[in-house]
Steps between C-alpha positions, in 0.01 A plus 500: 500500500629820437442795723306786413520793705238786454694795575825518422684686224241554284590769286723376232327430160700284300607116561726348269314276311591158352875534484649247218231292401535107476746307286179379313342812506567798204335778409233573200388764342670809595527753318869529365439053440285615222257205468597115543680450228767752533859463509594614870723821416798431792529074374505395134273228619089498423282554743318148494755262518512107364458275858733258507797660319842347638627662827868519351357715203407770774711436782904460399617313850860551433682813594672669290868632493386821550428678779148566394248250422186655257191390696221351295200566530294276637240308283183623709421763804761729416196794417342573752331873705715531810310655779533872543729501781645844520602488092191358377749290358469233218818289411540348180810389269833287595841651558831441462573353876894468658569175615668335769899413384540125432692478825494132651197538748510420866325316769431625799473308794174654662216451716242793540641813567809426651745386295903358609770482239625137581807637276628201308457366140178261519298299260158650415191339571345297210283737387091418532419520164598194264830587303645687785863473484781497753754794531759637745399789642575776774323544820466847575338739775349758356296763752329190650344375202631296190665681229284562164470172333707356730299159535540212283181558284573194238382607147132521510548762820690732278265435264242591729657810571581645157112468420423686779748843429402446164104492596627824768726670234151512257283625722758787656653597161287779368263656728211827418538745724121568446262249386442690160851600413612341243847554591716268719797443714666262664421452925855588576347884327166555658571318874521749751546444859149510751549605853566152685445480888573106636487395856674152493319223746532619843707794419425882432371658229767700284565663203617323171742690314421233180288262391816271446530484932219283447704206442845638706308699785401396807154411418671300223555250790161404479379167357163718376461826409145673445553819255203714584375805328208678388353502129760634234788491750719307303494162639539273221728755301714425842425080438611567109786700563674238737382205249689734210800547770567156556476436121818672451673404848462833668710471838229509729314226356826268341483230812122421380519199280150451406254827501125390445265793392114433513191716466241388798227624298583194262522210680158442601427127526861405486571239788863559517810695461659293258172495303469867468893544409428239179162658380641866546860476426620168294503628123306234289700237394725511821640170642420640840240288661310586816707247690858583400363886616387345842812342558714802427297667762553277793858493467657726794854528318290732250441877609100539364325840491143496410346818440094481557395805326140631605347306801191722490393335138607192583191288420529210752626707808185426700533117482649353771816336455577638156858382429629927521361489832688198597845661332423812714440329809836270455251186487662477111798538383668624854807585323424699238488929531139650379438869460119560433330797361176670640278724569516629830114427562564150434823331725475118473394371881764242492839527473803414605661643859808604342359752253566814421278804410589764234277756389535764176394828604503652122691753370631807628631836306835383449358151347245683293795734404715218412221302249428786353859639391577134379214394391242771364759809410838263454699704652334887368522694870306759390206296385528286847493812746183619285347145597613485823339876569143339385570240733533756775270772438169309626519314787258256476654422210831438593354284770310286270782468302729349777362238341731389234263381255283835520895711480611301191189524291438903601850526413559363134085698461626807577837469282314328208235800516661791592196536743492606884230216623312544817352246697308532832439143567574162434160528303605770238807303458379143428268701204765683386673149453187302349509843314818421357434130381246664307621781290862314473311250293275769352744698350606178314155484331306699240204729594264196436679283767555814736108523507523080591721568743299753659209348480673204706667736755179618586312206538635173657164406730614145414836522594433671789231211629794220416787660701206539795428159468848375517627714801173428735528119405606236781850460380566811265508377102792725319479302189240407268431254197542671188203375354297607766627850518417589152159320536429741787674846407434473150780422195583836425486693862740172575739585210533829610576419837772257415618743196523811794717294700178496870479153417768215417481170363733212619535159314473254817621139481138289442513257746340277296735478252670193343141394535375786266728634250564847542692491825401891561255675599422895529356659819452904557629699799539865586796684441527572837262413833439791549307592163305259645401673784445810247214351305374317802470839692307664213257149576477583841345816470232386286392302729547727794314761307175266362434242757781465807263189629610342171897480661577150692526549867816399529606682250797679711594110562497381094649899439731493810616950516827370613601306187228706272522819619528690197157359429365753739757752438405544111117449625506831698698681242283373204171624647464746767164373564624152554767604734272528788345161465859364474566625844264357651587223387837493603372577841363145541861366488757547784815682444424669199521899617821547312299383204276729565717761503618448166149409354398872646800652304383380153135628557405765302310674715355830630620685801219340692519184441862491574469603857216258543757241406744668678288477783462155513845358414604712810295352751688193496846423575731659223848350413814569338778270479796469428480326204225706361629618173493926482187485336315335781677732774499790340089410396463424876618808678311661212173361663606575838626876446160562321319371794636698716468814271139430485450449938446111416672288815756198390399245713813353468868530330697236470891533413668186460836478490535808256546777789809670497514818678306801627535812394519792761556745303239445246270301696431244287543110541791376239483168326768295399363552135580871578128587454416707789150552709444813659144576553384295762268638728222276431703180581325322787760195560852462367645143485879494374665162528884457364639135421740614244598831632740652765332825575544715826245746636639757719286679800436793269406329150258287724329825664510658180298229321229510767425845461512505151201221537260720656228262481720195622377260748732231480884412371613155497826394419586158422845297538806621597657643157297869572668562869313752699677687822562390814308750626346830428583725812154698637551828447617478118129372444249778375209539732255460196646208437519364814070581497450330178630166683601310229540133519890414401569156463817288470563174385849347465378180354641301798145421758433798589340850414593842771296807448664899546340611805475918455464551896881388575653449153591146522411176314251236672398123467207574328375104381709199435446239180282233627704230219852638587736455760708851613861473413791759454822443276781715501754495229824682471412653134203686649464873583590617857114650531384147376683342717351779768175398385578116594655558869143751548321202384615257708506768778158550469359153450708346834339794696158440358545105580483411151649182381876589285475116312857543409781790416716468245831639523623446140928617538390740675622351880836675641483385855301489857584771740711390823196508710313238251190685518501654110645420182728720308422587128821547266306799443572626895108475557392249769250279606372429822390216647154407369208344707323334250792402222402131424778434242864680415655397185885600454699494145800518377654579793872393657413417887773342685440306909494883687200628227312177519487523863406846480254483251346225772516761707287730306216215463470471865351876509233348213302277717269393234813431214434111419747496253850621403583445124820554357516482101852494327687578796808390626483401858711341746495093465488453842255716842597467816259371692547689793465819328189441359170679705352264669141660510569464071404143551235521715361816230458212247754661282665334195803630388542377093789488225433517150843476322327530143673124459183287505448425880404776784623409831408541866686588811432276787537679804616218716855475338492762249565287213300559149240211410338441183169676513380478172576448133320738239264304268671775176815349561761231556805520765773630265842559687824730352879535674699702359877617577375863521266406759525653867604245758132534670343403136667223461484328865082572434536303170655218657262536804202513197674181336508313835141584627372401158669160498388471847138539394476308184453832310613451166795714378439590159840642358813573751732753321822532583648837267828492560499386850602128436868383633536129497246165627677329843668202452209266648279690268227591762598873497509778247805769592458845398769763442401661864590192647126432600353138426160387323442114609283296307168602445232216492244737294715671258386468140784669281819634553626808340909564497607864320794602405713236609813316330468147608691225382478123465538407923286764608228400239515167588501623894175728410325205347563316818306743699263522263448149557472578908158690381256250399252740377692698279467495126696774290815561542655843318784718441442824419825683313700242660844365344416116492773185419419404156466116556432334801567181581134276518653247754514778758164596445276373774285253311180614710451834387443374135246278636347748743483726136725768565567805246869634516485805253810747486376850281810469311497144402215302470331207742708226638425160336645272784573213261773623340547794746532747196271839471206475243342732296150447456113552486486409885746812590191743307248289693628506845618880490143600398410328804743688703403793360136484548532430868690848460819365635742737376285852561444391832894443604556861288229626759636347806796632434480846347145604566357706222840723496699549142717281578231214485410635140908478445480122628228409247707567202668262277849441600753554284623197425163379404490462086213707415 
């Protein structure tokens, strides 16, 4: 199911539509095709081709010498409309395309997204596909995934992959920068850059400075990605452009080996991934089947990228279990990276935890400035300025056109004319661009068709009753038989249609073909969705206007405003008298106000009627977001700012997450759009909330914003990115203020809400979250007044006797004062002992014996603290007992270690010893020494190692970087180079040794040990000089029959037969296990933390080929 929200962002017009269409899909019919039997002008290949026709003939599989290949066109779907997007762009033609050198390709030793370079020449993996052949290749480690092509594809792979850059190279060769230009370019010329915003999974929300950080940012580290944007924002332009990028092995997409691009919209029916690839992308005539596709895709040693392009339209996205809900959710194809395209009214419900959000928030000047000097003027300054100034001398308009669709067609109309054009809605527009569909074809005609064509421009009842019908149907119909549509609209008004370029037809593969013997069919579709919603509009009214009873009752459920707003948009701006009705309407649905809002601005009304509407949108809650687009905001404060002009109250304002400041001087409330809000003395309640933003409001920006709200009864200020002051002394407050008694409210998102009280100027508990526990964290990156705002928090909660569930103090600790009764921030602020503290958690912090015992200490004075939690710490191995409080124990108080290794430990208070306490279900016990190590780290490694063993808690991977000395002679202990001793571990299941020479004794003397360790099952040196033979009769005979692995990264596996190093399938094999477990990132972690010189550790070493 996909969720449809009713108010949200709903003032965009245009939705790329359709993107590339199917493999078996082309267009018919437009107007520079001439009819059917035309040669296409950009292929000297007819239009209607012979089925059947060899696949060699068309498709040359061997490269040439040169470094570029000619692409051929391919035998069917290479014509198609692409949606509008923001170029209203439609590609057509093949190119000349560079080509990879005929360098001997790699494989790369991989599991998901961690990759290790195992360093040594190895056999590839028989490829999958039949034919596959056997080469030596080069492991490499290449950012963390495999290098372009790196994986052994075997011959029907690359095949595979030349039909798809050939299939991508069509459809982004030649684009229209408006849908009836006949001119065109090439992607690379019209693609300009959309503002990006992504917020990776459980990160923050930043800006992109390129579309390209989509696959290197940090929200590239997402399995999924969900592209979101409103109509005509450029989404599938974005999906095109990166399937045209990796077509040519731009950098940022060269370690994808397989790219997959689909159109939602036309995969209705299709059961499977692999099905849709075959039907949409295999050329006729291709060898590909549908199971040599599904194996490619479950291979993990392949780096796949499928682009879903247009969730909204996809036709199956309500049916439970559809296979791209499964690929989102990781159900499918776990492995494999997804970015999906949307609307922003319609997110998919399920999806994966690990995905990331982007959003396109349109263009701004400097992108509209850029498209239009390289694409519209080519370079002429003077003519772009003059553009540019249109852009800028109406407001409204250069908030419409912030949407790039609306900037790019104004643009080339206005060069192409000479004409200033004025728009004062999205109404005026979307006739101006019907307009243009029109006389562009009209002009082509003689006076007797320009009368036809009028005549049909005028009158399209019929078409106008079909796009109705399709848009209110259960599951929206975007495509129609061709029979049927000329049966119902009439041959010529049809022709016309098509001929104009409103309407496309698309040869579809006939799905009953071999059985009948055309194996095509041709169905009819809108150029774009949102023509759709034009004509359907214009149906609405009618019936709005002669019998309202006539419209279904759930007609806002079949017609949903959030995915069909402009439905009701072009209603109220077709018919004034209609826009009422509409309203009303819309008022039976929740959460559509800001639709309102818009619907009001296309009215063509009289003064009036305005302010009854006015009247009415104000009585309910009004928002503006943050990711309103300018035309939304600025149409919002519009509606506010003429209420109050008129004496009408504003029930209630809400600004989320888009305040930035207030504005003394000028008394006005600044967005961070820039658009400002001064008159507000109608405003009855003000709710601001700030997620994304770090704003401060001093003592006199606050008391100037309450007076400039004469009519303000209440300001509420949500979570703790908008900090208020401490305190606002008495005397600063006016005494008309004070009168007014206006109820300020604060909450800092964490349980509870305080309230300004006026008589004494300080904040109070007013109410506490009945679903959320009160807790405080502290963090050494905040602001000395937020961390003010914590210690008053907890201050005022401990003396109020409400419950603090837990504080957090996140490297933010320094010490406990001498007398143990406060803690001491590294910030010099303090905090005193706290009644009703349940929980302390402590990170990151170095606390030897005399800072434990005071921080013991410091508990005692919090006679409710249950439990003591230190995260990431290092702390001493050993308590002494005798040191310890005794009232601690009789508290109930557990003091806890979590060392980040896999286990969290507990400190008995009887002998002050650590105990196992608990292992975290995410993870496995994973335990690194190394020589740089303090001498406290490593005696709790060994203490970790011991306990484990102890317990029967399975060690996962021991890793010894550069810490290993020798094995004893008896073979029951490991040495290391500080002299301290590992003895055998019962539960240890591999061995790691780094950077260690070892020679023939000692390897026989580690395999003795190994064979001490009963459990253990992979043995492996990491960068480690190794003897090259050793001799099989010292090899303990049990550890081949227990099934021991002995890898070394420079030379292979171990076969113990022979006692020689092998290089094989198994080394790819058992290193992609390694890696998927995330071996390797996790030592880098332990290590080096997130620090550079972890990023330094992850590269290929030098000695590595490759």
């Amino acid at each position: 199911m996909a969720t449809k929200s009713g108010d949200q962002n709903l003032d965009t017009p245009f939705e790329e539509e359709g993107a590339p269409t199917q493999g078996v899909k082309r267009e018919r019919g437009h107007p520079e095709a001439g009819n059917e039997a035309t040669v296409d002008r950009d292929h000297d290949e007819p239009s209607k081709k012979k089925v059947g026709a060899p696949a060699s003939s068309m498709y040359p599989m061997t490269p040439t010498s040169s470094s570029l290949m000619p692409i051929a066109p391919e035998p069917i779907g290479h014509h198609l409309n692409l949606p509008m997007g923001y170029g209203a762009m439609l590609p057509s033609g093949g190119r000349m395309q560079p080509m990879d050198s005929m360098a001997q390709p790699r494989v790369n030793i991989a599991g998901s997204n961690n990759v290790v370079n195992i360093g040594c020449h190895v056999q590839s993996a028989t490829s999958i596909f039949p034919g596959g052949v056997r080469s030596q290749h080069s492991a490499s480690l290449v950012g963390g995934v495999p290098s372009h092509h790196s994986a052994s594809l075997g011959e029907k792979g690359k095949q595979f992959i030349q039909q798809l850059k050939r299939k991508y190279s069509t459809l982004t060769g030649k684009v229209r920068p408006i849908p009836f230009s006949k001119e065109k370019r090439t992607i690379e010329e019209v693609f300009t850059e959309v503002g990006i915003k992504g917020r990776p999974a459980n990160g923050k929300e930043t800006t992109l400075s390129s579309y390209r950080e989509l696959i290197t940012g940090p929200t590239g580290q997402s399995r999924v990605q969900i592209i979101e944007g409103e109509p005509g924002y450029g989404k599938s332009m974005l999906s095109l452009r990166l399937a045209h990028d990796w077509c040519i092995d731009e950098p940022h997409v060269k370690n994808i080996d397989i790219l997959i691009y689909l159109n939602l919209r036309q995969l209705g029916g299709m059961k499977s991934i692999h099905e849709a690839i075959v039907k949409c992308l295999r050329p006729l005539g291709s060898s590909i089947s549908e199971s040599d596709v599904e194996q490619l895709l479950l291979r993990e040693d392949i780096k796949t990228l499928i682009l879903f392009d247009a969730y909204d339209e996809y036709p199956d996205k309500d049916i439970k279990g559809n296979f791209v809900s499964q690929i989102l959710g990781g159900n499918l194809l776990p492995h494999i990276s997804v970015l999906l395209t949307t609307r922003s009214s319609c997110i998919p419900e399920e999806f994966d935890g690990r995905t990331g959000r982007i959003k396109l928030t349109g263009f701004n000047e400097r992108a509209r400035r850029e498209y239009v000097h390289k694409v519209v003027t080519r370079g002429d300054d003077e003519a772009t300025n003059k553009i540019i100034t249109q852009f800028n001398t109406n407001s409204i308009l250069g908030d419409i056109c912030q949407v790039p669709l609306f900037s790019v067609i104004y643009a080339h109309s206005v060069h192409e004319t000479g004409r200033d054009i004025d728009f004062s809605s999205v109404t005026t527009f979307f006739e101006y661009l019907v307009c243009c569909f029109h006389v562009h074809a009209e002009n082509k005609g003689t006076e007797e068709e320009r009368a036809e064509f009028q005549k049909f421009r005028d009158n399209h009842d019929e078409l106008d009753e079909l796009s109705y019908e399709a848009l209110s149907a259960e599951n929206q119909q975007l495509t129609w038989d061709e029979e049927i549509t000329v049966t119902k609209l009439g041959k010529e008004f049809y022709k016309r249609h098509v001929d104009i370029g409103i309407l496309v037809e698309e040869e579809v593969l006939n799905s009953s073909y071999p059985k009948q013997p055309n194996p095509y069919k041709v169905e009819v579709r809108f150029f774009h969705k949102l023509l759709t919603e034009w004509y359907a509009a214009h149906h609405l009214v009618k019936l709005l206007m002669s019998s309202p009873s006539s419209l279904p009752e759930n007609i806002l459920d079949l017609m949903h405003p959030s995915d069909l707003q402009h439905v009701y948009r072009f209603a109220c701006g077709l018919d004034p008298l209609a826009a009422p009705r509409v309203l009303d309407l819309l008022r039976l649905k929740e959460d559509c106000n800001s639709l309102a809002v818009l619907c009001a601005l296309e009215q063509k009304d009289t003064a009036s009627d305005v302010l009854d509407t006015v009247c009415d949108l104000v009585s309910r809650d009004v928002r503006i977001r943050r990711d309103d687009s300018r035309l939304l905001q600025r149409t919002t404060l519009e509606l506010v700012q003429r209420a109050c002009e008129h004496g009408i109250p504003v029930s209630c304002l809400r600004l989320e997450s888009c305040f930035r400041r207030f504005d003394v001087t000028n008394s006005c409330i600044v967005l961070e759009s820039d658009f400002r809000l001064a008159n507000m003395k109608h405003l009855k309640v003000l709710h601001m909330t700030g997620w994304y933003t770090d704003v401060e409001i001093t003592r006199d920006k606050l008391l100037g914003l309450l007076q400039t709200c004469e009519g303000l009864t209440e300001l509420w200020v949500d979570f703790d990115s908008i900090l208020l002051p401490l305190s606002i002394p008495p005397e600063t407050i006016p005494p008309a203020l004070r009168r007014r008694n206006i109820n300020i409210l604060y909450d800092r998102g964490n349980g509870l809400v305080y309230r300004l009280s006026f008589d004494h100027g300080q904040w109070e508990i007013h109410d506490q979250h009945a679903d959320q526990s009160f807790y405080v964290e502290i963090d050494q990156g905040q602001s000395q007044l937020e961390q003010e705002w914590c210690l008053q928090e907890l201050k005022m909660a401990a003396e109020a006797g409400v419950t603090i569930c837990a504080l957090l103090l996140g490297v933010s600790f320094n010490t406990v004062a001498d007398n143990g009764q406060s803690i001491i921030l590294t910030s010099g602020l303090t905090i005193p002992g706290l009644p009703t503290l349940q929980e302390l958690y402590i990170e990151e912090t170095n606390i030897n014996q005399e800072m434990f015992i005071k921080i013991l200490s410091y508990v005692k004075e919090c006679p409710q603290m249950t439990w003591l939690h230190f995260v990431d710490s290092q702390l001493p191995g050993v308590v002494d007992p005798e040191q310890i409080p005794s009232q601690l124990k009789q508290q109930g108080l557990e003091v806890l270690y979590d060392r980040r290794s896999g286990l969290v430990y507990r400190l008995s208070f009887d002998h002050g010893q650590w105990e196992i306490h608990d292992q975290r279900a995410d993870s496995s016990l994973n335990v690194s020494i190394d020589q740089s190590d303090s001498q406290l780290e490593q005696e709790w490694c060994l203490q970790e190692l011991k306990m484990a063993a102890e317990a029967g808690v399975k060690i996962h991977v021991l890793s010894l970087v550069d810490s290993f000395n020798t094995v004893a002679d008896n073979s029951q202990l490991i040495t290391l180079t500080s002299g301290r001793t590992i003895p055998v571990l019962q539960t240890l299941l591999q061995l790691d040794i780094w950077e260690t020479d070892i020679n023939q004794e000692m390897f026989i003397k580690i395999l003795s040990y190994v064979k001490e360790c009963p459990q253990m099952t992979t043995l492996l040196f990491w960068d480690s000089q190794m003897p090259d033979v050793v001799d099989p009769e010292q090899i303990p005979s049990q550890l081949e029959q227990r099934g021991l692995k002995v890898h070394s990264w420079k030379h292979g596996y171990l076969d113990f037969e022979t006692g020689r190093w092998k290089l094989s399938d198994r080394v790819a094999k058992i290193s992609s296990r390694i890696v998927v477990k995330g071996l390797y990132q996790r030592i880098l972690s332990t290590n080096f933390g997130g620090s550079e010189e972890t990023r330094q550790a992850q590269e290929v070493p030098p000695e590595v080929d490759g």
